[in-house]
PDB file of the backbone (N, CA, C, O) and the ligand in Angstrom, with CONECT records:
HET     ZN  A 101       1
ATOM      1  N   UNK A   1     112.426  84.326  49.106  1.00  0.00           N
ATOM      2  CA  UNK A   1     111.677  84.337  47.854  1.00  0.00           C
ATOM      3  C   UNK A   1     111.678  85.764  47.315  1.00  0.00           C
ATOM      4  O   UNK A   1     111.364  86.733  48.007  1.00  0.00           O
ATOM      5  N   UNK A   2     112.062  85.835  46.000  1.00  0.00           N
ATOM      6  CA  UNK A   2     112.045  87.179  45.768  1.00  0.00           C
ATOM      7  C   UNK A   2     110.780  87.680  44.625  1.00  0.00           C
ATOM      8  O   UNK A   2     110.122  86.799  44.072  1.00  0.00           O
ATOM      9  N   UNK A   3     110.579  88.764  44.406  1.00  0.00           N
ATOM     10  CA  UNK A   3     109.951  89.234  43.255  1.00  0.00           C
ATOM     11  C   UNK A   3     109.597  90.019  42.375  1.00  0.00           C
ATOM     12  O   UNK A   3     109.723  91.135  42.880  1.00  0.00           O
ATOM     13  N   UNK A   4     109.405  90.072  41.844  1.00  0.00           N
ATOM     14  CA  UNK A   4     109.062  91.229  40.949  1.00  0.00           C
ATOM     15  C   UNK A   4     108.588  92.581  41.153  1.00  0.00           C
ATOM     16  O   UNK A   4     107.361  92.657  41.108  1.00  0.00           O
ATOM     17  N   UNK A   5     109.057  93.421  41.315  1.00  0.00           N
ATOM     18  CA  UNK A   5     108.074  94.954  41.570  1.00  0.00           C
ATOM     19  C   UNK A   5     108.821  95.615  40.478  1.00  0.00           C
ATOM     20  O   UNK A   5     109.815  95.120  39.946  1.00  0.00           O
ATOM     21  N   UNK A   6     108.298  96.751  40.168  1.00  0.00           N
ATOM     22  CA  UNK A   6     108.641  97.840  39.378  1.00  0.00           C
ATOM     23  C   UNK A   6     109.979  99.226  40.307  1.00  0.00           C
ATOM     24  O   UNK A   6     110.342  99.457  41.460  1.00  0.00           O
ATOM     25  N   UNK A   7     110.255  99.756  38.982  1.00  0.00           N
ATOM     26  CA  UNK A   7     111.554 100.595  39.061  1.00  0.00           C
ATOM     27  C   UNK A   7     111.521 101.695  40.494  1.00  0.00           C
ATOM     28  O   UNK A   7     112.550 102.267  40.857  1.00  0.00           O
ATOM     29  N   UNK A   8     110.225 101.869  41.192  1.00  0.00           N
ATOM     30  CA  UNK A   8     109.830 102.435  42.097  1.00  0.00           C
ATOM     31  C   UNK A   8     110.582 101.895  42.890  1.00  0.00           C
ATOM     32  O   UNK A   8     111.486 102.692  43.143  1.00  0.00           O
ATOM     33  N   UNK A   9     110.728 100.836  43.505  1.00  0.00           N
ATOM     34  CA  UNK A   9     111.459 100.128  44.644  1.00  0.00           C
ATOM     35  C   UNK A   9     112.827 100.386  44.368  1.00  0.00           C
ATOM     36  O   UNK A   9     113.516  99.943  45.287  1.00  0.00           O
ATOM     37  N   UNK A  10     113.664 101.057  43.254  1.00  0.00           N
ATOM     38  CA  UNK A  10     115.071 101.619  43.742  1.00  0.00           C
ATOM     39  C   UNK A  10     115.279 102.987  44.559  1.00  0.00           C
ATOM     40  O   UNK A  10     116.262 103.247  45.251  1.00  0.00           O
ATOM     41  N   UNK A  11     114.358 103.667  44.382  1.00  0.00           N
ATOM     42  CA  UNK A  11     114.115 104.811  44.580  1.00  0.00           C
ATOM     43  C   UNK A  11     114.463 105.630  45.696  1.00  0.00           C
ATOM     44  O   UNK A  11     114.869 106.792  45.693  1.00  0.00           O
ATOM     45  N   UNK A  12     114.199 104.686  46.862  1.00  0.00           N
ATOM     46  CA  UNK A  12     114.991 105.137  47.783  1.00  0.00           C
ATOM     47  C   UNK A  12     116.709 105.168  48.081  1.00  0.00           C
ATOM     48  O   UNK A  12     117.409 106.013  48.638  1.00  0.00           O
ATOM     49  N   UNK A  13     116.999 104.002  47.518  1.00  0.00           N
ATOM     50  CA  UNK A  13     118.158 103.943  47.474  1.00  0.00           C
ATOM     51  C   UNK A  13     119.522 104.936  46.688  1.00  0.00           C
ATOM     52  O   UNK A  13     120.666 105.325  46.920  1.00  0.00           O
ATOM     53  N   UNK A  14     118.240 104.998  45.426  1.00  0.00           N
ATOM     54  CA  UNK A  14     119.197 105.251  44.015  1.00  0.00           C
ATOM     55  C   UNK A  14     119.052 107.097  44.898  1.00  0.00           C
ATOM     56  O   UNK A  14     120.050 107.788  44.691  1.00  0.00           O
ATOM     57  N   UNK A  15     118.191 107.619  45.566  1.00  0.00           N
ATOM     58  CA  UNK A  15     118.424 109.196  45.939  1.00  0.00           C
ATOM     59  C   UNK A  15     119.176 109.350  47.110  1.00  0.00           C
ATOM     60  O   UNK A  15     119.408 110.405  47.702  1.00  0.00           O
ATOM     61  N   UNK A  16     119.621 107.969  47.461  1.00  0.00           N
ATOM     62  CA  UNK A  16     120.461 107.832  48.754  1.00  0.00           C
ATOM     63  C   UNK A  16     121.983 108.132  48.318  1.00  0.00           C
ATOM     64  O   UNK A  16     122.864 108.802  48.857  1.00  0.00           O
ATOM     65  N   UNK A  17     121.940 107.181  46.830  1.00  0.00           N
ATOM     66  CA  UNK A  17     123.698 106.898  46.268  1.00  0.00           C
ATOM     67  C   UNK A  17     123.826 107.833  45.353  1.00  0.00           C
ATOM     68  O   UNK A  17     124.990 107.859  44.955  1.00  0.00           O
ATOM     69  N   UNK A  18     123.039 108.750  44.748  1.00  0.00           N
ATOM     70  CA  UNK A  18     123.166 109.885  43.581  1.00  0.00           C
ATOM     71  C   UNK A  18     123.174 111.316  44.605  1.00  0.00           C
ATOM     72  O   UNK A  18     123.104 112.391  44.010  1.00  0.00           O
ATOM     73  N   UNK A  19     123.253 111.338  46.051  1.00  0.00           N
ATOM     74  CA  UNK A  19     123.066 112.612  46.343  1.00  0.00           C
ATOM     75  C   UNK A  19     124.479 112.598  47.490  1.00  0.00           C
ATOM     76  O   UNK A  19     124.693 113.409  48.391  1.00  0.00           O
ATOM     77  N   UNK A  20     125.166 111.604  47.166  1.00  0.00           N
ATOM     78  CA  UNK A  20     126.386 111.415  47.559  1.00  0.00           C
ATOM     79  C   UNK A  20     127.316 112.527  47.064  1.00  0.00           C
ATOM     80  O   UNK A  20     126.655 113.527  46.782  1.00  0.00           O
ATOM     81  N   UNK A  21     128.741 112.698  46.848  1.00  0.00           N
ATOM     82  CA  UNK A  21     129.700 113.553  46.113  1.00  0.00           C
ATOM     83  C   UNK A  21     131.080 112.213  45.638  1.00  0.00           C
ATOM     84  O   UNK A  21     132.101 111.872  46.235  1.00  0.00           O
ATOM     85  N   UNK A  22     130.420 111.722  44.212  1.00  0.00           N
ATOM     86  CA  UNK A  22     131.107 111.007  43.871  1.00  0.00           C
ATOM     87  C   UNK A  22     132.263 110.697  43.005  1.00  0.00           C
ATOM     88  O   UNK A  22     132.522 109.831  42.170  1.00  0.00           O
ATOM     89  N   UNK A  23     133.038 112.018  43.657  1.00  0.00           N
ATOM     90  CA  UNK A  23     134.164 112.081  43.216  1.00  0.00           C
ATOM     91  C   UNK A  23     135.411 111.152  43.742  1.00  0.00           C
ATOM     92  O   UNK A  23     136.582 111.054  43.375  1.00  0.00           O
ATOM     93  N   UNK A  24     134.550 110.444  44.876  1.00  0.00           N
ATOM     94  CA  UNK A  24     135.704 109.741  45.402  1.00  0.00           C
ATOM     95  C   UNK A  24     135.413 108.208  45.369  1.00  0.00           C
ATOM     96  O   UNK A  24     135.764 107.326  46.153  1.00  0.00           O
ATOM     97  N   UNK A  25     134.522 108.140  44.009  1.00  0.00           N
ATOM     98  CA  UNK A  25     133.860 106.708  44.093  1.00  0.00           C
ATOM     99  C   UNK A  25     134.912 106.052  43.180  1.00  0.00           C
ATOM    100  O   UNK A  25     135.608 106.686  42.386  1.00  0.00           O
ATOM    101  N   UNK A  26     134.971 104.474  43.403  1.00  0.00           N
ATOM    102  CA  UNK A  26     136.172 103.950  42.473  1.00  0.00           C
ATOM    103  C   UNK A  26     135.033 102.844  41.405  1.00  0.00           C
ATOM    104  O   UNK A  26     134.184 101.982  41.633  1.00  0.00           O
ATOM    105  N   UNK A  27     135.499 103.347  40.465  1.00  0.00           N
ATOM    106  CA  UNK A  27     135.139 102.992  39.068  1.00  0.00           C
ATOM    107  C   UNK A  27     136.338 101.935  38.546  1.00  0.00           C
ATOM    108  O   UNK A  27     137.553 102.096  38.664  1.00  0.00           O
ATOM    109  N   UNK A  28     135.413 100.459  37.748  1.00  0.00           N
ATOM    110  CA  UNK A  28     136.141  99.804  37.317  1.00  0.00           C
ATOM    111  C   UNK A  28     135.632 100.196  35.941  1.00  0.00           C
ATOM    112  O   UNK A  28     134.524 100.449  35.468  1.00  0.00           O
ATOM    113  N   UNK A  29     137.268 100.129  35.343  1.00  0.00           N
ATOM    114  CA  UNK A  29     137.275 100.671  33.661  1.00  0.00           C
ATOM    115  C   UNK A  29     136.639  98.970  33.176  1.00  0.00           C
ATOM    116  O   UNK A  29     137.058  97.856  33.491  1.00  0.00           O
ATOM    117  N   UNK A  30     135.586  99.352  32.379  1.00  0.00           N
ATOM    118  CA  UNK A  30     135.663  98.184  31.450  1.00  0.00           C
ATOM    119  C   UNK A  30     136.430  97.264  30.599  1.00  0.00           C
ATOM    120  O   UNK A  30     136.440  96.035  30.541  1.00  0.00           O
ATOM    121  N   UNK A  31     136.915  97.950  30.110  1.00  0.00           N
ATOM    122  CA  UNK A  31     138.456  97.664  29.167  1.00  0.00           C
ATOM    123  C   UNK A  31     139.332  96.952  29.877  1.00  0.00           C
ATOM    124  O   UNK A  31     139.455  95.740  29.695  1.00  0.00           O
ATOM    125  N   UNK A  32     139.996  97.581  30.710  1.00  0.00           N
ATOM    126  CA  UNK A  32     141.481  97.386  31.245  1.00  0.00           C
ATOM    127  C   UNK A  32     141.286  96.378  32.953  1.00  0.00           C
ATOM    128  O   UNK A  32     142.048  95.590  33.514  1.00  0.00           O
ATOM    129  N   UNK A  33     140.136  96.818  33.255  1.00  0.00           N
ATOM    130  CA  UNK A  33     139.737  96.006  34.672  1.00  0.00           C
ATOM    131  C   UNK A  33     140.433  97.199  35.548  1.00  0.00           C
ATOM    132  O   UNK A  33     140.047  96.958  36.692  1.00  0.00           O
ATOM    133  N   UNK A  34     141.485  98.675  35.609  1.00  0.00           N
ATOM    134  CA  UNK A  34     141.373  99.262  36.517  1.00  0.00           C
ATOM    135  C   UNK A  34     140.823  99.888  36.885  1.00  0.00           C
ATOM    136  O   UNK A  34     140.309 100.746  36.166  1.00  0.00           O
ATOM    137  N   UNK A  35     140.604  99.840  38.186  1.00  0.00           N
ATOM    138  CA  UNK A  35     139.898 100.247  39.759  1.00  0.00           C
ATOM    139  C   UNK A  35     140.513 102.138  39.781  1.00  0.00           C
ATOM    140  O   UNK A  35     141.594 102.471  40.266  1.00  0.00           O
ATOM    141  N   UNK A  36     139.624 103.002  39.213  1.00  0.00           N
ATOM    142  CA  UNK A  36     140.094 104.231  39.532  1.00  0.00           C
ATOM    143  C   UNK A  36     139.445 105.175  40.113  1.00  0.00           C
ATOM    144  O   UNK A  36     138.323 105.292  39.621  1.00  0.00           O
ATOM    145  N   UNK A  37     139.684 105.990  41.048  1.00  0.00           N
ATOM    146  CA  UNK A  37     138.661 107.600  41.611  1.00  0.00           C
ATOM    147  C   UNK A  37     138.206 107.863  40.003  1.00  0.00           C
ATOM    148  O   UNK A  37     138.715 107.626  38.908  1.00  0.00           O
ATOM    149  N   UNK A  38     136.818 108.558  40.540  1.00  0.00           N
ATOM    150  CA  UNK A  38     136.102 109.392  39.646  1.00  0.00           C
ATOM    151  C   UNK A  38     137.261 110.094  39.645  1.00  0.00           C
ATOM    152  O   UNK A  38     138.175 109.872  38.850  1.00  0.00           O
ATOM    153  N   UNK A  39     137.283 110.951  40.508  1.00  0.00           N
ATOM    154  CA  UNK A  39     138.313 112.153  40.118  1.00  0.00           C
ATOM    155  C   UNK A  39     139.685 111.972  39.191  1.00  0.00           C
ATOM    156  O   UNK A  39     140.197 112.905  38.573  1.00  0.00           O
ATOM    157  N   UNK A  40     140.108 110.827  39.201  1.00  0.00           N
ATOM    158  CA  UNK A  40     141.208 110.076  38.292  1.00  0.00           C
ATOM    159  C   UNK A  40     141.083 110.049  37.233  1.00  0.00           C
ATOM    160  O   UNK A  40     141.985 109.827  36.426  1.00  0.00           O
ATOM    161  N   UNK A  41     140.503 110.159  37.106  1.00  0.00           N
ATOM    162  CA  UNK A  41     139.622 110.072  35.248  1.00  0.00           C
ATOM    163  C   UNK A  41     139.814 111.002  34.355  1.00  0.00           C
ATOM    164  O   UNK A  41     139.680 112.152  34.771  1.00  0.00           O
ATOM    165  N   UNK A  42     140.137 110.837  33.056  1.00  0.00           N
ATOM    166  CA  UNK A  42     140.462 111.878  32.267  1.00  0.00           C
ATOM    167  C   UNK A  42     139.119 112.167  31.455  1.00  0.00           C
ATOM    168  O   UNK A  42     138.221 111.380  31.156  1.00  0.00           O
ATOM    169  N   UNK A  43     139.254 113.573  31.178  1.00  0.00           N
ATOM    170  CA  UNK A  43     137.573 113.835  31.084  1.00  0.00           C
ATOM    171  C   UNK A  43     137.669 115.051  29.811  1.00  0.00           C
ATOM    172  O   UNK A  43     138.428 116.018  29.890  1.00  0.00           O
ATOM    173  N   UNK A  44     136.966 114.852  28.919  1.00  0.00           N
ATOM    174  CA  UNK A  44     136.647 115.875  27.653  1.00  0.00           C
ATOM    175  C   UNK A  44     135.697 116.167  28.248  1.00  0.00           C
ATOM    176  O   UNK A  44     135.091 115.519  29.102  1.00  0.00           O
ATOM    177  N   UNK A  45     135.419 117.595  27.662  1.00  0.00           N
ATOM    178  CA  UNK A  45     134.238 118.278  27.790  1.00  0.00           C
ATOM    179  C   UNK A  45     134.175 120.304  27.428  1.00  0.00           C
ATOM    180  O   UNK A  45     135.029 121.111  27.063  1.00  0.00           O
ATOM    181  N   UNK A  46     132.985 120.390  27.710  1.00  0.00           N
ATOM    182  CA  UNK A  46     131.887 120.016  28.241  1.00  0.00           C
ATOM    183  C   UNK A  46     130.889 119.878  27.091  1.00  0.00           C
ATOM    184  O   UNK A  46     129.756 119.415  27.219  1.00  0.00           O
ATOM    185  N   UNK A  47     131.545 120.425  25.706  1.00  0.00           N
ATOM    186  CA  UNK A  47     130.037 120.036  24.909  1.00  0.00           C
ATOM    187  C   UNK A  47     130.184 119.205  24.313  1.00  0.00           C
ATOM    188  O   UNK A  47     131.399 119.176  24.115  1.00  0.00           O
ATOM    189  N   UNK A  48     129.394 117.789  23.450  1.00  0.00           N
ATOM    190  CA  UNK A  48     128.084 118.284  24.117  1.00  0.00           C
ATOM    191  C   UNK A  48     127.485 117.751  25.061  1.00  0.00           C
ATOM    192  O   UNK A  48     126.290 117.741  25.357  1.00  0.00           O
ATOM    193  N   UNK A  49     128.756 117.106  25.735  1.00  0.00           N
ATOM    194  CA  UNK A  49     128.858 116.238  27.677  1.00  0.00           C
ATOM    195  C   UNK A  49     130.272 115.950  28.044  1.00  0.00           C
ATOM    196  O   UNK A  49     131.237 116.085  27.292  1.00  0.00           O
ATOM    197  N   UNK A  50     130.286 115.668  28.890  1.00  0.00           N
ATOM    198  CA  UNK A  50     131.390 115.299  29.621  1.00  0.00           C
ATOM    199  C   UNK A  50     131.751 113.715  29.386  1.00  0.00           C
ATOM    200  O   UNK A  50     130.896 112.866  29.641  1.00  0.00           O
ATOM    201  N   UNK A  51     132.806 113.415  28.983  1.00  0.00           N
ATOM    202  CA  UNK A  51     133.395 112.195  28.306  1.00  0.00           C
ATOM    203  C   UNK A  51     134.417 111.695  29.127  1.00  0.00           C
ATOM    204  O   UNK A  51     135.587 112.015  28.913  1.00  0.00           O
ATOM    205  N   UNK A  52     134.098 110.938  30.053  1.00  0.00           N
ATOM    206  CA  UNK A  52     135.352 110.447  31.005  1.00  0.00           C
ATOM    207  C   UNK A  52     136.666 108.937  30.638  1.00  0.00           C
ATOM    208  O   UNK A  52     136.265 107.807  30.916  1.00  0.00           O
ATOM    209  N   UNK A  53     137.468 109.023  30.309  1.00  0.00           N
ATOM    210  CA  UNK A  53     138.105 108.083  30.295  1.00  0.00           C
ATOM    211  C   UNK A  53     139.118 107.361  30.978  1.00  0.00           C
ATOM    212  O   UNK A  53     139.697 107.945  31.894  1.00  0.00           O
ATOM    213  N   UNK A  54     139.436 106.202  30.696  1.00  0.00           N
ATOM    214  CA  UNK A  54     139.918 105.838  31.914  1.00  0.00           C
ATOM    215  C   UNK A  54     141.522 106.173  31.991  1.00  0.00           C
ATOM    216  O   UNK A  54     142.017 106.197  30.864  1.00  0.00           O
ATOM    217  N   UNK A  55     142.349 106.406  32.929  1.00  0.00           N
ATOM    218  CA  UNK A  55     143.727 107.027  33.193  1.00  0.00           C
ATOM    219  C   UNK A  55     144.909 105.705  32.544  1.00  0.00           C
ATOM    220  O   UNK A  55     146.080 105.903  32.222  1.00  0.00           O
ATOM    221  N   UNK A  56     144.166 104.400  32.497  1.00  0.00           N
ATOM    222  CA  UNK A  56     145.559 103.422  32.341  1.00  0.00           C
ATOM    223  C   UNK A  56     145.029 103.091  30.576  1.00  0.00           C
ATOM    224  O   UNK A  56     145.920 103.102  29.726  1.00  0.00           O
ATOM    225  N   UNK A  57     143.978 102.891  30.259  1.00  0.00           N
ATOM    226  CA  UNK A  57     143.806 102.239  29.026  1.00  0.00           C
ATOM    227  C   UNK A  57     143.070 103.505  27.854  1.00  0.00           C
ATOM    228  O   UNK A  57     143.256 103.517  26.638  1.00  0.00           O
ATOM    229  N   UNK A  58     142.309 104.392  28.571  1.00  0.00           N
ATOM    230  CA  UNK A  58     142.264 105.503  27.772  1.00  0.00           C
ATOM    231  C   UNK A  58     140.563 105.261  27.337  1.00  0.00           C
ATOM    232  O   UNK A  58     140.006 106.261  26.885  1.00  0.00           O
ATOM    233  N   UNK A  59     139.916 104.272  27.429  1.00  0.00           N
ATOM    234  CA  UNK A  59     138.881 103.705  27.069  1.00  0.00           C
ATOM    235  C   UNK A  59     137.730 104.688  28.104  1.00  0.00           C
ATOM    236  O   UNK A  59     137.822 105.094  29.263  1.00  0.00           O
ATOM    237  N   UNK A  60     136.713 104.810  27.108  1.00  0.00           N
ATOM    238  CA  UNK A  60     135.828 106.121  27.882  1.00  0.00           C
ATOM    239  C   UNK A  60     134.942 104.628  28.840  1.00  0.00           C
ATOM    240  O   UNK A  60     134.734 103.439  28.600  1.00  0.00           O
ATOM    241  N   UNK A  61     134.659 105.545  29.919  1.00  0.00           N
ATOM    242  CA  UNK A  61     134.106 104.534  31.371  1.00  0.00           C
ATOM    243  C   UNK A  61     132.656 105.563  31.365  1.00  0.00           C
ATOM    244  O   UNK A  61     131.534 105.081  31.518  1.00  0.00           O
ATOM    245  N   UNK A  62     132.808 106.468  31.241  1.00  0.00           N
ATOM    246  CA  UNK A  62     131.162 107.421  31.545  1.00  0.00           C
ATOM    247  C   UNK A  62     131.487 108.728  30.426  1.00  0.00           C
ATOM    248  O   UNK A  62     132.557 109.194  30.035  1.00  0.00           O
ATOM    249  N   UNK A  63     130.272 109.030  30.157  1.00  0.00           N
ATOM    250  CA  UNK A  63     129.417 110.049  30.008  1.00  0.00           C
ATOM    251  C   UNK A  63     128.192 110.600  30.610  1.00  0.00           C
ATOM    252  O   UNK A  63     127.153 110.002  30.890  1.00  0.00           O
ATOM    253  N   UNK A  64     128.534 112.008  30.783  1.00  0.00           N
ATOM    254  CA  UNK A  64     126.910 112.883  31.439  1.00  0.00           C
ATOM    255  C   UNK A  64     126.891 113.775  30.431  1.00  0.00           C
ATOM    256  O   UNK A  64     127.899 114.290  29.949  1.00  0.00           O
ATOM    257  N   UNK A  65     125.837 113.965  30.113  1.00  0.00           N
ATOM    258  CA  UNK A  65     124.939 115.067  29.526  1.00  0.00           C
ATOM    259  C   UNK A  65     124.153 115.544  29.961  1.00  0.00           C
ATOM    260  O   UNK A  65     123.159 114.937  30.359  1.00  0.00           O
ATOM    261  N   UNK A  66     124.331 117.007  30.061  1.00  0.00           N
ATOM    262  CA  UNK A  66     122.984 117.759  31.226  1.00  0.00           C
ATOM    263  C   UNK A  66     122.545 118.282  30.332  1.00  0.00           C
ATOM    264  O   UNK A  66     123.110 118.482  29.257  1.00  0.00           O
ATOM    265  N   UNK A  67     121.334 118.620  30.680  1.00  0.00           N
ATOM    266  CA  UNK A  67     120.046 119.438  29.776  1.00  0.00           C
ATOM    267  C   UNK A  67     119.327 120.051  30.530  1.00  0.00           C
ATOM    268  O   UNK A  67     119.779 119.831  31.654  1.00  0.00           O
ATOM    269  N   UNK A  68     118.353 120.783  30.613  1.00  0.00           N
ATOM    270  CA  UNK A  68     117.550 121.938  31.507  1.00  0.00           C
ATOM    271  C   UNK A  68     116.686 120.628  32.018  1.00  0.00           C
ATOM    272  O   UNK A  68     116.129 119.678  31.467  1.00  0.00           O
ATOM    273  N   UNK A  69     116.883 121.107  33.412  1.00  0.00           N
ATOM    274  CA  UNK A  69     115.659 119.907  34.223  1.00  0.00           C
ATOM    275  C   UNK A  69     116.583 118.008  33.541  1.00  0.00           C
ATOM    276  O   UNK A  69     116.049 116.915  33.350  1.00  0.00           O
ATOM    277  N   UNK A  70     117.350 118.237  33.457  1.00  0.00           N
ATOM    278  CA  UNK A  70     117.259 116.676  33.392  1.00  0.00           C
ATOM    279  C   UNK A  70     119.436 116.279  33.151  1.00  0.00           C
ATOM    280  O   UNK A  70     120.385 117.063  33.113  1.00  0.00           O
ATOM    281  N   UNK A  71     119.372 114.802  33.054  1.00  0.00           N
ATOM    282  CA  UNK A  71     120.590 114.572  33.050  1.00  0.00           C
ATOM    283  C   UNK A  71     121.085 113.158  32.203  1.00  0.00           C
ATOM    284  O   UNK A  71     120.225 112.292  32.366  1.00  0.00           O
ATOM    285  N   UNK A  72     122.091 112.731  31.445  1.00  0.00           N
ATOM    286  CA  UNK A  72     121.881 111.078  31.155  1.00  0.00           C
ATOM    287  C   UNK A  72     123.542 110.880  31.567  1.00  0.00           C
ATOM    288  O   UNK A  72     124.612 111.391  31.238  1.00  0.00           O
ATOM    289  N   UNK A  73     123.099 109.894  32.425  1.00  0.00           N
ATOM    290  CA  UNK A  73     124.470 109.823  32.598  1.00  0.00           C
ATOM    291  C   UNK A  73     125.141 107.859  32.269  1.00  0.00           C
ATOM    292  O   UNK A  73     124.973 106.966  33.099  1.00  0.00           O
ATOM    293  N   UNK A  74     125.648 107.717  31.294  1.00  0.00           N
ATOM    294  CA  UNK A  74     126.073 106.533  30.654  1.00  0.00           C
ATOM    295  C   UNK A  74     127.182 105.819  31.055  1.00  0.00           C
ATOM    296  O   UNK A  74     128.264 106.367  30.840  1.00  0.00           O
ATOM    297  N   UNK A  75     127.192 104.538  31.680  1.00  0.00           N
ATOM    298  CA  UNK A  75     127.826 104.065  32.202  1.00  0.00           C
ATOM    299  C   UNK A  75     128.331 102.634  31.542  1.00  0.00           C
ATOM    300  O   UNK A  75     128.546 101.663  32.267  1.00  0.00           O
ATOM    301  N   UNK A  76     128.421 102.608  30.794  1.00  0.00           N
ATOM    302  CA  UNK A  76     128.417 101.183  29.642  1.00  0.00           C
ATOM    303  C   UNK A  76     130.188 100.964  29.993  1.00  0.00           C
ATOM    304  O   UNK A  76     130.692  99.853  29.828  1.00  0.00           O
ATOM    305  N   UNK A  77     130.854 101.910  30.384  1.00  0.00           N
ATOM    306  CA  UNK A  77     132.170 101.644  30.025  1.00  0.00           C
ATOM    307  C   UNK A  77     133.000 101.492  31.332  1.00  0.00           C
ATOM    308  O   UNK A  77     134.183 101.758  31.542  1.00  0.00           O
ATOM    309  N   UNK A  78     131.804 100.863  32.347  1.00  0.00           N
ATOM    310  CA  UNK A  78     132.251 100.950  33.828  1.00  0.00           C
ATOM    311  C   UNK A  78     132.293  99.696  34.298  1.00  0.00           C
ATOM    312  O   UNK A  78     131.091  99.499  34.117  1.00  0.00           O
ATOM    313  N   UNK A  79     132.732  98.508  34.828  1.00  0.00           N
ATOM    314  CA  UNK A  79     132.241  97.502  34.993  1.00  0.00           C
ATOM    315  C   UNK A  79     131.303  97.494  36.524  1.00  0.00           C
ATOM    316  O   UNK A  79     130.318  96.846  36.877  1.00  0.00           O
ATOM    317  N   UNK A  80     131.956  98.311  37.050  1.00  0.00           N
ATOM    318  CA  UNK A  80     131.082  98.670  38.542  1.00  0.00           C
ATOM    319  C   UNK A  80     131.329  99.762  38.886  1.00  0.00           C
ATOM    320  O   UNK A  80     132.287 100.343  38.376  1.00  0.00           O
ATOM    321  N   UNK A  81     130.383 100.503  40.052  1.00  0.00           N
ATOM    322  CA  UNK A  81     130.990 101.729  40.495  1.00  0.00           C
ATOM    323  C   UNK A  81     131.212 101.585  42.218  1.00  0.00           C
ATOM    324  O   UNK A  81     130.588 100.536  42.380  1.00  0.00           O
ATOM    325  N   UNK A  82     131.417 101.745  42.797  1.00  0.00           N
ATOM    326  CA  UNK A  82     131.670 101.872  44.523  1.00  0.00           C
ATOM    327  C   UNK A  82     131.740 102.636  44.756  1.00  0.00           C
ATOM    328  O   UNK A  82     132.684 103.310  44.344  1.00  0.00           O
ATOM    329  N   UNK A  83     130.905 103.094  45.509  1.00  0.00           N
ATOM    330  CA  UNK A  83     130.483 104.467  46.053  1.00  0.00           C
ATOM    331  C   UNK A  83     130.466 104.425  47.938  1.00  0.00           C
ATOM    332  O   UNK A  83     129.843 103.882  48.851  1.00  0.00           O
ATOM    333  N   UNK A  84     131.467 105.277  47.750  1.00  0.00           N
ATOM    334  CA  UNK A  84     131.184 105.412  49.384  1.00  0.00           C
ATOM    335  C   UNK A  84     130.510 106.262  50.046  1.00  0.00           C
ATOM    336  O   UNK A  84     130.707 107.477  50.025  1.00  0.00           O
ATOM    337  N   UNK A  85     129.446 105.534  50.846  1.00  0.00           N
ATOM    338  CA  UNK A  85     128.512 106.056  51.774  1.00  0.00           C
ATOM    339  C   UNK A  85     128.568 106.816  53.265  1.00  0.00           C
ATOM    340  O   UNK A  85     129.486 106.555  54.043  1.00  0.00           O
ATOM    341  N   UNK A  86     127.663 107.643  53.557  1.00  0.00           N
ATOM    342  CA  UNK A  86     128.004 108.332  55.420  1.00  0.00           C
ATOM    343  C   UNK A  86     127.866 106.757  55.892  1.00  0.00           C
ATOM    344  O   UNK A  86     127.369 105.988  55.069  1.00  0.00           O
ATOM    345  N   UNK A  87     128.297 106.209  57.234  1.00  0.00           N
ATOM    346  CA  UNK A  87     128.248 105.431  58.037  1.00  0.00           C
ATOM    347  C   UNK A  87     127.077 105.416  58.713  1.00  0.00           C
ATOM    348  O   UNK A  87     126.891 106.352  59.491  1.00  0.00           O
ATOM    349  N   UNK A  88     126.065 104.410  58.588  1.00  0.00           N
ATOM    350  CA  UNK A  88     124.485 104.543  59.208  1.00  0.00           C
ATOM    351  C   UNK A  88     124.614 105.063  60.456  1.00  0.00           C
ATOM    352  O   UNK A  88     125.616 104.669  61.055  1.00  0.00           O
ATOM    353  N   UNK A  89     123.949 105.784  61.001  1.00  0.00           N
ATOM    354  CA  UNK A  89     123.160 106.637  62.188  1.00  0.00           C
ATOM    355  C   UNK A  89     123.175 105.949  63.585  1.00  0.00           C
ATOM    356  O   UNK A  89     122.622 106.487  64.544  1.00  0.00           O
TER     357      UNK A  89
HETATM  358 ZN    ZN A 101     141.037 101.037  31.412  1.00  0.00          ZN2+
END
């Protein structure tokens, strides 16, 4: 049975998968359906963010924008991300 709680309950997780180095995470392009490394990615920047697109169809997959104390990072153009994790303890 599942339920409802608030955005608090990602929290552990989401500082588990954002404090990763996800340059080696594979991103599906929205557009095209390919499976590519962050690092694969073709990327404008830096003002007034970083504009990543994808290597086969050209279609932007992310944007980050940093600002003092804070960050947005837009993912509309990703269909998933996979992120690889340390191996539990
Ligand atoms: Zn694509």
């Amino acid at each position: 049975m599942s339920s409802e709680v608030d955005g608090n309950a990602l929290g552990g997780d989401l500082a588990e998968i954002f404090a990763v180095d996800l340059t080696g995470a594979a991103v599906t392009c929205g557009g095209c359906k390919t499976v590519s490394a962050v690092a694969a990615l073709l990327v404008w920047g830096p003002a007034p963010g970083l504009v990543a697109r994808c290597p086969e169809c050209e279609d932007v997959v992310l944007r980050l924008v940093r600002a003092p104390g804070q960050a947005w990072l837009d993912l509309r153009g990703a269909v998933s991300v996979r992120i690889p994790l340390p191996a539990p303890e």
